[in-house]
N, C-alpha and C positions, 0 to 999 in steps of 0.2 A: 535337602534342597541346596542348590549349589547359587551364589551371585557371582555376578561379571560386574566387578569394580574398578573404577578410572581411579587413580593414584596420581597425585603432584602433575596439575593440569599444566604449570607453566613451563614445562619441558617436551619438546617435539620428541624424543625417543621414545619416551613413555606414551606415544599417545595409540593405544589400545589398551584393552579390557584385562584384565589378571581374574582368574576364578578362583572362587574361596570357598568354604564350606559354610554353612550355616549354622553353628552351635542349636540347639532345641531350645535351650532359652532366651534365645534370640529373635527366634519366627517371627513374633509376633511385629518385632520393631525392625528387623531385616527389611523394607522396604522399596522398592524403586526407589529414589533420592534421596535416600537414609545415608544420614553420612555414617561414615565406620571409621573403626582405625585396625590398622592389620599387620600381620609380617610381612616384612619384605626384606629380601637378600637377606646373611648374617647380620644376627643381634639388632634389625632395625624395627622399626614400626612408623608406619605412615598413614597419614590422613588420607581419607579416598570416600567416593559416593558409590551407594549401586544403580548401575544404568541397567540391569537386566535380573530376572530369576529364572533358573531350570532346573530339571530332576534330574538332568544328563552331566556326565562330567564330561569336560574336554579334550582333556588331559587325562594319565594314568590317577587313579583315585589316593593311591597312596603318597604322590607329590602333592595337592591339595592340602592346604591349612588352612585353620579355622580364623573369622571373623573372632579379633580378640574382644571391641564395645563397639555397641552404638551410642554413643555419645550424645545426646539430649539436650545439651544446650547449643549446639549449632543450630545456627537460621534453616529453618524448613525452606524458605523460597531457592536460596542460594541450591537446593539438593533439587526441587523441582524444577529448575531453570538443567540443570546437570543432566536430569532424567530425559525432560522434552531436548536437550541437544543428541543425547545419547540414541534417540527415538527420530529425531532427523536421519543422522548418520547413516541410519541402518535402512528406511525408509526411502532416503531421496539418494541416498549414494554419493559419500562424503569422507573424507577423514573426520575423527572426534574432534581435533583441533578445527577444524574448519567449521564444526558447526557451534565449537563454543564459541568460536570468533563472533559468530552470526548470533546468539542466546546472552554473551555477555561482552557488547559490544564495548564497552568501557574498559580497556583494561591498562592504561595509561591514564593514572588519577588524576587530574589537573588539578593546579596549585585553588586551594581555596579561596572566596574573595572573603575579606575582611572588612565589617564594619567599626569605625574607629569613634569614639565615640568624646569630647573633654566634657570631665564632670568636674566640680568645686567639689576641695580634698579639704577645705580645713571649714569652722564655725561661719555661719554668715557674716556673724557682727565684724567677728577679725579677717575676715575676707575684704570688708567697706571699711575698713579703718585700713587697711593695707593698700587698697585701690585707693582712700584720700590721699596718703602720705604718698603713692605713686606718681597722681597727676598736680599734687605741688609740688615739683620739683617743675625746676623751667626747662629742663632740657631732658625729654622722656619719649621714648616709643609711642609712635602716634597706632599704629597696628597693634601695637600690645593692650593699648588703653579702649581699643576697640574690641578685643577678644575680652579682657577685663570686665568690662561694660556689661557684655554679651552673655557671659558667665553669672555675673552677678542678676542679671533680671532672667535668665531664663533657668538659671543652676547646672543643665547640661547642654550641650549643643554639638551635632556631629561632624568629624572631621572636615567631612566636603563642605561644609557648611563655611566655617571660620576661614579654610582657605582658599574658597573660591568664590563667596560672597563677600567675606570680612576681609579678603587680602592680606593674613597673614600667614607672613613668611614660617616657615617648618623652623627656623631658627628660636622664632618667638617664642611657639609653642612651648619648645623646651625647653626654653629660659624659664620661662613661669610652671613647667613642670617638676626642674631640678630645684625650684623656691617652696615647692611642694603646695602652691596655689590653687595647683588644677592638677588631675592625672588622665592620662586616657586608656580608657576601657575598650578591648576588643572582644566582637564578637563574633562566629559566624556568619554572614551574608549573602545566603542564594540567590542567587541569579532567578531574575522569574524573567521571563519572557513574554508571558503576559500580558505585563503590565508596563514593559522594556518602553512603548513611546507615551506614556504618562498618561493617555487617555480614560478619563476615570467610566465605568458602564454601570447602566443603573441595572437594579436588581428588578426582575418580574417579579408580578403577582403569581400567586397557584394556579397551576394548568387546571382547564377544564374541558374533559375528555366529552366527545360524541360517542354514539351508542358502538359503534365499529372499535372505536379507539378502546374504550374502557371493555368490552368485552375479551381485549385482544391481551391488553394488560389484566386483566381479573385472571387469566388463562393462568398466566404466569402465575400471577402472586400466589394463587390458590396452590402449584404446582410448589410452590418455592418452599411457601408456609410447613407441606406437608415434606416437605426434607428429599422433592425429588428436584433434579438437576438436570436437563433436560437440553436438546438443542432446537429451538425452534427457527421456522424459516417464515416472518413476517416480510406476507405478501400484499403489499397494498400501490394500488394507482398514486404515480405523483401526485403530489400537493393530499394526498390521503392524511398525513400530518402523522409520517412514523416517528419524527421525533420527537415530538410529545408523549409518543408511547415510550421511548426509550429514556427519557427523564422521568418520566414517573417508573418504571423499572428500576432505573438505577436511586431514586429514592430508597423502592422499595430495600436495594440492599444496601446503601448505606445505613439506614435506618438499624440492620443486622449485624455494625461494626465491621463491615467489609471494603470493598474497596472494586472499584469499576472501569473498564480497558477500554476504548472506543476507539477502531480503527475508519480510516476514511481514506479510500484510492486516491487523492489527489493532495497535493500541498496549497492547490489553489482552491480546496476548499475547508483549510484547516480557519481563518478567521472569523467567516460566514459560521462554520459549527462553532468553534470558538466561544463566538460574542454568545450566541445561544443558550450555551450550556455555562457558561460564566456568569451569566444576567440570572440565571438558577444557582446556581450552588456558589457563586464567589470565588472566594481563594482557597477552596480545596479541587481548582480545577488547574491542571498545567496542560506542555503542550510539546510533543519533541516531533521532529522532522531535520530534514537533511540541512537546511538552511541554515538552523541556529551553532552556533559556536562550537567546541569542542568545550568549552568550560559550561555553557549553557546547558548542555547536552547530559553532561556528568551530573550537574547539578540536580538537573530535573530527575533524575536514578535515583539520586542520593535522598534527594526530598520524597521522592517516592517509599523506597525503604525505611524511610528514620519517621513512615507516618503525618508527613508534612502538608502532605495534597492526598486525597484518595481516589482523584479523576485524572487518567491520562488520555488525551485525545490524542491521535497521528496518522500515519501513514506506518503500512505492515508493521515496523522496528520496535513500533509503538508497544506491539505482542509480546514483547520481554519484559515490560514494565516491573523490578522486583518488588511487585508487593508484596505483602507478607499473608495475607489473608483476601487474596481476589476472588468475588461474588459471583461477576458476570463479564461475558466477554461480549463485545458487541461491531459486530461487521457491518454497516452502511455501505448500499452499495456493493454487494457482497459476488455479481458477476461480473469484476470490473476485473480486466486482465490482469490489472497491475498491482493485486495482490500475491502477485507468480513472481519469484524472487527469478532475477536474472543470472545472480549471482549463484557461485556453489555453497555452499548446498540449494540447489533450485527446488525449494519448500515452497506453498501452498498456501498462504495464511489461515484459509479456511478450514483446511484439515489439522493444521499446526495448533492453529487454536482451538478443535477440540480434541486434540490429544492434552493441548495444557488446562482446558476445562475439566477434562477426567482428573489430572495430577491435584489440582488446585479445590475441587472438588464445588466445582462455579457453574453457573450456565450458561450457554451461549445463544448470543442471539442473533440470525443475516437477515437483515432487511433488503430488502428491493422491490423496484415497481418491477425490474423485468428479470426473477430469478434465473441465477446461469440453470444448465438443463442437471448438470451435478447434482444442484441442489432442490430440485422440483423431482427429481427423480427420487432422491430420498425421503423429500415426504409423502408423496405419494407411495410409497411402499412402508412410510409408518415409523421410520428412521428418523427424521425430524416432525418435530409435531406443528403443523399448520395452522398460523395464522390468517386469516383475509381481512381485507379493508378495501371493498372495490369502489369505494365513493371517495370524491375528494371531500375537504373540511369547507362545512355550511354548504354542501353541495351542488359545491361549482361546479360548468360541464365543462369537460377537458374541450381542451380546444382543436376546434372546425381544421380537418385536414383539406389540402387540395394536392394531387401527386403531378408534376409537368412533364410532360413525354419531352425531353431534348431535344426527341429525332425530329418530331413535329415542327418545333423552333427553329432545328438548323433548314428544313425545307423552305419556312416564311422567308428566310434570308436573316435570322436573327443569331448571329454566332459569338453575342455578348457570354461574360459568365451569367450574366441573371436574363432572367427568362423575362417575359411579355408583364404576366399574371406576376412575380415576384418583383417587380421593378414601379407596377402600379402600385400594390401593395405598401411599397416605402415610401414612395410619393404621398400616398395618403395616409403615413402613421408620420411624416414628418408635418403635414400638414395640419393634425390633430395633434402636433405635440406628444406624443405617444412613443413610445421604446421599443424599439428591432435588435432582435438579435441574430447574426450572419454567422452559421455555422461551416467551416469547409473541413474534413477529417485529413488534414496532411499527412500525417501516420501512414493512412489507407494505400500512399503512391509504392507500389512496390513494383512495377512494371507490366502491369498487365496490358493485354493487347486487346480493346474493344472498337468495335465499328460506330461512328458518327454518326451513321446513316439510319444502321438498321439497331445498332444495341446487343447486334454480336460481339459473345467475346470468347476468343479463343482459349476449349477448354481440352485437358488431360484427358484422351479416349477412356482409360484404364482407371483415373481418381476420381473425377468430378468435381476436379480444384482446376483455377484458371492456369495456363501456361505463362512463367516470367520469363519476359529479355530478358536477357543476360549480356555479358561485354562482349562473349563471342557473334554477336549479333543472332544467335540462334537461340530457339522457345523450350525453355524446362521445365520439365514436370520435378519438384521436389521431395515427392512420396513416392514414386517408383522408378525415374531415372530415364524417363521418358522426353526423349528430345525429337525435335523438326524444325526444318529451318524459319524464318521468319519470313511473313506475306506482305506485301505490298498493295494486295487487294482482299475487299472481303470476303469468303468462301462462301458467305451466306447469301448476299445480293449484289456482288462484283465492283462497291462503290471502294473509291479510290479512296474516302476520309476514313484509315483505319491508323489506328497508333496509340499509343498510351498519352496517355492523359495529366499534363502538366501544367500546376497552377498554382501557384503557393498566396497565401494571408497578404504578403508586403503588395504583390500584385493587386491582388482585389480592392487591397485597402488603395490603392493608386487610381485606380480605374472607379472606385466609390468617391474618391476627394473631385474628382473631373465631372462626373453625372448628377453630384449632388452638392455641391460647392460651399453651399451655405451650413452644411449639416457637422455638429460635434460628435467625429469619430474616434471611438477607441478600438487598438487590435492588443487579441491577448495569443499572445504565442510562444514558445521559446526562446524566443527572439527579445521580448520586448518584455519578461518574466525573470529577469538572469540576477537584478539582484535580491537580496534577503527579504525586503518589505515590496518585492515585484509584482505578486500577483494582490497583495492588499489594498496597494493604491490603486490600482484600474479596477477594481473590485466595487470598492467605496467611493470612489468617481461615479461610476455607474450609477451606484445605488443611490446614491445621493442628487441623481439627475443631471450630473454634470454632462453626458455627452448624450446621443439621440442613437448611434448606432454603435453596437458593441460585436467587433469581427473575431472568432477565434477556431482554435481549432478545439478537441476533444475537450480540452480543462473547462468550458464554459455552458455547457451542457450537460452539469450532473449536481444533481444536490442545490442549488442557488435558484436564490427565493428573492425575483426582483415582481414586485407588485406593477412598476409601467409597463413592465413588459406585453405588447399584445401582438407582437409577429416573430416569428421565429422561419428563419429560412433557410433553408440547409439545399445547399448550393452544389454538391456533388455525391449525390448519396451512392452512387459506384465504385467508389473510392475503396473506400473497406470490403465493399460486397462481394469485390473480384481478387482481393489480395489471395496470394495463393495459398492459403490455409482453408483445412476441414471446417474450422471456427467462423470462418466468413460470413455466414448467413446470422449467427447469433451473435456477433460484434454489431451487424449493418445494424440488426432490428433492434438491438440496445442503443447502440447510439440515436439512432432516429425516434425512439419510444423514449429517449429521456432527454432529448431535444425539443418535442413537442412538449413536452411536460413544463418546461418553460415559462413558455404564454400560457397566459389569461389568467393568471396568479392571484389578480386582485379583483378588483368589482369587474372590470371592462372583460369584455368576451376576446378568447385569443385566436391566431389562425397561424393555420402551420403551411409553410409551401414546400416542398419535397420536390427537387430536382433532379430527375433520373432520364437515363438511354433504356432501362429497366422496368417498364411500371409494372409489368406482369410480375416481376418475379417475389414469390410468396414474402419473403423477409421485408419487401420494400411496401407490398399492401398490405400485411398486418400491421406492421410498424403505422400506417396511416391510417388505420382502423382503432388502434391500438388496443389489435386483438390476440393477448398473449397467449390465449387457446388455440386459437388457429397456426399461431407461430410453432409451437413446443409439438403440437402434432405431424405438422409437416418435416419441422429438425429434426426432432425423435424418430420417424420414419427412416429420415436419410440416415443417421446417426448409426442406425440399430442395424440398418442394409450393410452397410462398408466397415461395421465393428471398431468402429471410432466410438471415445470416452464421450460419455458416462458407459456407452451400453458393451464396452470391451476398454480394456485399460493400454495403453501404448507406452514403449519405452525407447528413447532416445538417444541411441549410443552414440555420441559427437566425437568425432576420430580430428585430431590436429595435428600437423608433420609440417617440416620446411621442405620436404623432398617430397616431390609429387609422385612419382613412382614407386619409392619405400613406402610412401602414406598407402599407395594404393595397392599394395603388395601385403601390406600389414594388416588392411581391412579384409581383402580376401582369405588370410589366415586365418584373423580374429573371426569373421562369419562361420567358415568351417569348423575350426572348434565349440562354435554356441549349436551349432546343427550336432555337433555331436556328443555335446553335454544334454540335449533335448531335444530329439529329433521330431516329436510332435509338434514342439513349437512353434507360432509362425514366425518364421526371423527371415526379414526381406535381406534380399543381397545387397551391399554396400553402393550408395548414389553418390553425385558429389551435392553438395550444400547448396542452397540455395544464393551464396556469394562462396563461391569454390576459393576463392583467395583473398585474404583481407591481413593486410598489412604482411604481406610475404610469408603469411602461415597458411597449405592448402587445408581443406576445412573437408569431409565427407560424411556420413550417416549411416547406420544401420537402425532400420524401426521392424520392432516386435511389439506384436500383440498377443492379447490372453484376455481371457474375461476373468483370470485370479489375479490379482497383483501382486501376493504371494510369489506367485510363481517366476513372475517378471522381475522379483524383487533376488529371487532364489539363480535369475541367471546373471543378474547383476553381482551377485557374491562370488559366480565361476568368473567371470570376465577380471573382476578384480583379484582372485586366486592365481589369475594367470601372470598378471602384470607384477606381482609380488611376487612370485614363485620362479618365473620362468626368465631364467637371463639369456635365455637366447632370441625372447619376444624385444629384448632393447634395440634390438638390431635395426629394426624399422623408424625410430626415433620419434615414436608417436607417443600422444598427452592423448589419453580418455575422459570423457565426462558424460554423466548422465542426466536426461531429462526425464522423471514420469511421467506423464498425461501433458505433454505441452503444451502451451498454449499461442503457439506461435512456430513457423518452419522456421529453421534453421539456416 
């Protein structure tokens, strides 16, 4: 048995694999993230992990040496975090430094903070005989007789306390600590976040599960008890009450001396889970995201490691958490795109985290009302084990759809953003005192071109993705490179209102402060979210009934549990449904299926209004059915037709050059050599990007497909072979990067 070992991560030279032998008494502890120590160059030996095992040698067999120990008191996490980057790398297509950057994002320690603490160093009695003889004297520190004081009736008191309550000066201190009066004591003092604006949260009573819930959790437990580790896909209708099931889960494995990950796609919904799971478990829960500090951030790792909190809640990054012993992993939300890292290594969260559930030996759990097809695919084949909960809790009925045809409106002579039916609607939930919430998907605007009239929109002959403007004023297809120029009329009913579709939050929320003048408006968008405690405060406004309409875009339609809520109105649901991606129909019917989810939360019944040029098309009346059978059979159908992921795997060769004709000379090279490292393959000829130049870098594509990912994995290895090996490919002055199964055109 041979291992591929990383060696002295903090050096870019070293960063690939060295292969070693496996001594025979070593097999057993030879591991994936088993640290080792080894030879390296003359007379050295170095510390290193294994990221890989094989029967094959690389190299000639007789240069190979043997793994000298594995050493047993190195941290196990610190090897499996080594393992899962090593497992990136090779998967999403990466340098190893790149993907330890991404698994050990920490790696500039910041200065610790310090709790400083004055305690009384000498006997009470002579401490008050020492304070008498201090304040008879007539001319004495008025601040010192006050720390004095403060010492003697309390015995300790902490730094911030004495000098920014008691006003004294740092001078004093020390005068009465070099008298040997008082000394001060430091301690460690992590940063919690937490609990960073003082707000103290009461703690719940025990959850008590309905017959859905506790069936759904018993699954588990029972699974857990008997030592199997599993990935399950808990599929339950909003307001179904999945996180109920996922605190009594994660009981379950505290309870086991473990430790529990919980990621959440948005930062705007890290306080709302937060308070939830904090009001349960206390302060063995933290919380990291992009917001918090760089010293917070550290902090929360460190506390992590050293056993301090055993719950980390976040967004994807949150998936590195070095615990020592992690139970379970848990995705909320789990087909939410922005688990898809942007960044390289462009990892997966959901595959990441069960490749660290196998290392960590944890189970994983994705929740959602509307599973991506990924993941409905695998359990349906038996790969993940299926949960359901198709009732909401105390069996409330999801709330009453109505879907508005546009086209109809714009013929009344109504060419407001809000329709007839949508605009009564808020007149009479402001009238009732009642809570609306105004959905519009800004994201969604990527340029497409649809008709006003009829709710034509101009599509790709060849993809079956919509055509983008572009700067050149002409219509691109971004999957096959299929261009025409742009129309002035509609090809479907000749009417002149044809154009893309522009309207942003600030807008609406202007045109809402004028229609409804009296009404307390909040908007949550990027805009009005930018600083640290941004999305908390319009959060807890809301919740707390300070305003009557709440305008946003994605971030306020997922996960949040407002009880006034009984309207919810989504204002442009074409938006997303025509962006020109494969993904478009199962973004629209996610967002619009957990938009409605919404309303009618609490006692009052909700209703949802759905604004479309679209009613017909499938994504936009199952979402208002909220029939995810109907949805997944029509997707899966398209999906399965045009060999798009789940049901064929896709890879994304993003080609970037400052010379557009090198760029485009070097992708026609690069093409030819993948046709001729595998000519079975299908590897489309290189398009330009869907923004061909952005920031004076021209930007092109080549996408292949395979139903192995293996294989796609296996041409990503020649393409990278080539860029290492071949100095005559520099000539073109092109940067490669890979996407597997994207989740977004380029």
């Amino acid at each position: 048995m041979y291992a591929d070992v990383i060696v002295d991560i903090s050096r870019n030279e070293l960063d690939r694999t060295f292969q070693y032998r496996v001594p025979e008494a070593l097999a057993d502890a030879a591991v994936p993230g088993a640290s080792v120590v080894v030879p390296f160059g003359k007379g050295r030996t170095l510390s290193g992990f294994i990221v890989g095992l094989s029967e094959t040698p690389k190299i000639d067999e007789e240069k190979i040496r043997d793994i000298l120990s594995v050493p047993k008191e190195k941290a196990r996490v610190e090897g499996e975090l080594i393992a899962l980057a090593a497992w990136m790398a090779e998967h999403y297509g990466s340098t190893m430094n790149q993907a330890l950057k991404t698994v050990l994002p920490i790696k500039k320690k910041e200065a610790p903070k310090q709790k400083k603490t004055l305690v009384l160093s000498m006997p009470l009695e002579q401490a008050r005989a020492e304070y008498t003889d201090f304040v008879s004297k007539k001319r004495h520190s008025v601040p010192k007789e006050r720390l004095f004081s403060a010492i003697l009736e309390n015995n300790a008191i902490p730094w911030d306390f004495a000098v920014q309550k008691l006003c004294v000066p740092t001078a004093a201190i020390r005068d009465l600590e070099k008298k040997c009066i008082i000394r001060v004591e430091t301690a460690r003092d992590y940063r919690n976040p937490v609990l960073s604006d003082g707000r103290a949260m009461n703690r719940a009573s025990a959850i008590i599960l309905n017959e859905e819930q506790e069936k759904a959790y018993t699954t588990f437990a029972n699974d857990y008890e008997a030592g199997l580790r599993k990935t399950y896909l808990l599929y339950g209708v909003t307001g179904s009450g999945k996180t109920e099931v996922y605190i009594r889960m994660i009981e379950k494995v505290l309870s086991q001396g473990k430790q529990a990950i919980v990621l959440i796609p948005e930062i705007a919904l890290t306080y709302q889970t937060l308070m939830r799971f904090y009001s349960r478990f206390g302060d063995k829960v933290s919380v990291i995201h992009s917001r918090l500090s760089a010293g917070e951030r550290s902090d929360q790792f460190e506390r992590a490691a050293e056993g301090e909190i055993s719950i980390m809640i976040g967004p994807r990054s949150a998936l590195f958490t070095p615990f020592p012993d992690t139970g379970i992993i848990i995705i909320d939300e789990e087909q939410d795109g922005a688990y898809k890292s942007e960044q390289v290594p462009r990892y997966h969260a959901r595959e990441t985290a069960e490749k660290r559930a196998v290392l960590a030996g944890a189970s994983l759990v994705l929740g959602s009302a509307t599973p991506s097809l990924e993941a409905m695919k695998k359990a349906r084949e038996g790969t993940y084990s299926l949960l359901t909960m198709a009732h909401r809790v105390s069996e409330r009925p999801l709330a009453e759809a109505m879907v508005v045809d546009m086209r109809q409106e714009l013929k009344k002579g109504n060419k407001s953003v809000l329709s007839g039916p949508l605009a009564a609607a808020l007149t009479d939930r402001l009238a009732r005192n009642e809570q609306s919430m105004l959905f519009l998907n800004r994201r969604g605007m990527m340029g497409f071109i649809s008709c006003r009239s009829c709710g034509h929109v101009l599509k790709c002959p060849h993809c079956d993705v919509s055509l983008s403007l572009h700067r050149d004023g002409r219509l691109h297809c971004h999957y096959c490179g299929y261009v025409q120029e742009n129309v002035k009329a509609c090809p479907e009913c000749g009417s002149k209102y044809i154009g893309s579709f522009k309207a942003g939050t600030e807008k609406v929320e202007e045109f809402l402060h004028e229609k409804y003048p009296s009404a307390r408006i909040l908007r949550m968008d990027a805009d009005t979210t930018k600083g640290k405690e941004g999305h908390e405060a319009i959060l807890s406004a809301f919740a707390n009934r300070e305003a009557d309409i709440l305008l946003g875009t994605q971030m306020i339609v997922k996960g949040h549990d407002f009880s006034g809520v009984t309207l919810m109105g989504i204002l442009a649901a074409d938006m997303s449904l025509n962006a020109s991606d494969f993904r478009s129909g199962e973004r629209t019917f996610d967002l619009l299926t957990q938009a409605a989810g919404r309303a009618g939360r609490g006692t009052a019944p909700g209703q949802v209004i759905i604004q479309t040029y679209q009613p017909e098309n499938y994504a936009i009346s199952a979402a208002a059915a909220q029939d995810y059978e109907a949805f997944y059979k029509e997707e899966a159908a398209f999906r399965s037709l045009m060999k798009y992921p789940p049901f064929s795997h896709m890879l994304q060769v993003q080609l970037l050059g400052a010379d557009k004709k090198r760029l485009a000379a070097g992708a026609e090279d690069l093409y030819r050599r993948m046709k001729a490292a595998d000519s079975d393959l299908l590897i489309m000829q290189p398009v330009d990007a869907r923004i061909a130049r952005l920031s004076d870098v021209y930007r092109m594509a080549i996408y292949v497909k395979d139903d192995d990912y293996e294989r796609l994995v296996a041409i990503k290895d020649v393409i990278t072979k080539i860029l290492q090996t071949d100095r005559s490919f520099g000539v073109y002055g092109m940067t490669v990067f890979f996407d597997f199964d994207p989740m977004g055109s380029f």
